[in-house]
C-alpha positions in Angstrom: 0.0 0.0 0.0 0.9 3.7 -1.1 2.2 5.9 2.0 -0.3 8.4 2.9 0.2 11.9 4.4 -0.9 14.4 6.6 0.3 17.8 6.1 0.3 20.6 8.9 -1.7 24.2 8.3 2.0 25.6 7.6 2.1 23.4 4.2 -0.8 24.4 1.7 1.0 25.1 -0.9 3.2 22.1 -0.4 0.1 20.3 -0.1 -1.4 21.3 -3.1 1.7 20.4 -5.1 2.4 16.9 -3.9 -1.4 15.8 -4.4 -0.6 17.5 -8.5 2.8 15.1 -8.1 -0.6 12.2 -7.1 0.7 11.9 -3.4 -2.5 11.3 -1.1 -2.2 14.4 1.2 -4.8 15.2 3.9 -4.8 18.9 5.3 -5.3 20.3 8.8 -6.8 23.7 9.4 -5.2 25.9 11.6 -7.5 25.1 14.2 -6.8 21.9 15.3 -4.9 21.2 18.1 -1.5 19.5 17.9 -2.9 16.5 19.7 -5.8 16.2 17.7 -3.1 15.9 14.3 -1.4 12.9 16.1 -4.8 11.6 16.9 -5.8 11.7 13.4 -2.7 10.2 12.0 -2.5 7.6 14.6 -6.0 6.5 13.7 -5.5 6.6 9.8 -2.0 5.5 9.8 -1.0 8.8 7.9 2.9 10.5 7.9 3.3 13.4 9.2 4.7 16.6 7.2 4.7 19.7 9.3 7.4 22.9 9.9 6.6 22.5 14.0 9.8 20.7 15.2 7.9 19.9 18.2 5.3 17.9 16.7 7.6 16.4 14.6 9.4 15.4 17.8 6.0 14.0 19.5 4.7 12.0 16.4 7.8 9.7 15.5 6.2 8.7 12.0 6.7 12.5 11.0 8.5 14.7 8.6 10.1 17.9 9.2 10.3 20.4 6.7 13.2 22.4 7.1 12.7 25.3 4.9 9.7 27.8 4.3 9.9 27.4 0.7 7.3 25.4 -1.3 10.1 24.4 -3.6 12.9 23.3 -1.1 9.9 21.6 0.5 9.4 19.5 -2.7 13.0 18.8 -3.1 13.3 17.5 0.4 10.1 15.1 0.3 10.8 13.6 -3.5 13.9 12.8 -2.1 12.6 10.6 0.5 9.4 9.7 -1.5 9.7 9.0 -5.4 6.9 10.4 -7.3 5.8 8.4 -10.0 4.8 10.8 -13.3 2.0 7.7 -14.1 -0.3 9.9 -11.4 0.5 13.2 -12.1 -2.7 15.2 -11.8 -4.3 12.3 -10.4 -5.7 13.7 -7.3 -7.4 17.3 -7.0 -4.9 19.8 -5.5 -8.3 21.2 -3.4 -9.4 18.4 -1.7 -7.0 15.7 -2.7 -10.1 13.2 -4.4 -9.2 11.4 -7.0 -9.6 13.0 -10.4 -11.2 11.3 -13.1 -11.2 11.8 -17.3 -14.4 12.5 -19.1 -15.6 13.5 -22.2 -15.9 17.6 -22.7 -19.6 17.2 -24.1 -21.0 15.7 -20.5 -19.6 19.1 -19.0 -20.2 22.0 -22.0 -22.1 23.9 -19.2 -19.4 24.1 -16.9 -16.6 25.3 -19.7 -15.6 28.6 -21.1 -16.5 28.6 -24.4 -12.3 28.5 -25.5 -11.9 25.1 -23.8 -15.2 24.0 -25.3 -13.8 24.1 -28.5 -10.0 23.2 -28.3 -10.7 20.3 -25.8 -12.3 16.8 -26.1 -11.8 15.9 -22.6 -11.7 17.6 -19.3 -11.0 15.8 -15.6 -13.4 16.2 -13.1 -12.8 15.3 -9.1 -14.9 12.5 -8.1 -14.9 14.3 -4.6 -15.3 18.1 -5.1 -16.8 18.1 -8.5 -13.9 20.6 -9.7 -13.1 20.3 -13.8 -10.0 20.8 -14.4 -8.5 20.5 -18.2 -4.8 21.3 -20.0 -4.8 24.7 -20.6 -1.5 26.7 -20.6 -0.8 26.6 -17.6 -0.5 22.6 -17.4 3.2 22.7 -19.4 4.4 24.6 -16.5 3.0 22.9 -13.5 4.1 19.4 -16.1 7.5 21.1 -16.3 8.2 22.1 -12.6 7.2 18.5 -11.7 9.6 17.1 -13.8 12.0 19.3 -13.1 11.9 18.6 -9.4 11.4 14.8 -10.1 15.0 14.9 -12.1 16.7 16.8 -9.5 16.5 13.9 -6.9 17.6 11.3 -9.3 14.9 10.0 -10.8 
């Protein structure tokens, strides 16, 4: 079975990227105590990524992220966990549910008119119901990833 994460309210944006990279990440809101993080990865049996040393020294199945950076923060977890390009934008970077590819007609309402016509198929979250499609900006999410990805090796 796939390692599954929990990331601390100091990580979005970490978050968001890994679940693009397809890395199961839950989130915690700011509002939840440190004990009730343990709690939640004790009962789900989820690793730890947080920027509180702390808790990092209370949960042992935790991983500290040095640096404040997003990037740095990528470098240092791909390093430990290999991404695998097969699930790139697999999960929704909003809620981390699994993202699924469907035709453009069963979602014309939902689609600027642009992206009605240049694309045949879009991928919606099973969870959140976000569409999501390859627009211009997909190359350079595609090419950080890999960029990242090649730095540690793989």
């Amino acid at each position: 079975m796939k390692e599954k994460f929990y990331a601390d309210s100091m990580l979005g944006k970490l978050t968001k990227w890994l679940r693009l990279m397809g890395f199961s990440v839950e989130y915690a809101t700011s509002d939840l105590s440190d004990r009730d993080i343990i709690q939640r990865c004790k009962d789900h049996d989820l690793l730890l990524i947080t920027r509180d040393k702390e808790l990092a020294v209370r949960y042992r199945k935790s991983l500290y992220m040095e640096s404040d950076n997003h990037v740095d923060q990528m470098r240092s977890f791909t390093a430990k966990f290999k991404p695998d390009p097969k699930l790139y934008f697999s999960r929704c970077p909003l809620c981390n549910g699994q993202v699924n590819r469907v035709s453009t007609p069963d979602y014309e309402g939902q689609l600027p008119e642009g992206v009605r016509i240049r694309q045949n198929v879009v991928y919606v979250c099973g969870e959140c119901g976000k569409v999501y499609w390859e627009g211009s900006h997909f190359q350079a999410i595609l090419k950080k990833l890999n960029q990242i990805n090649q730095e540690n090796g793989k």
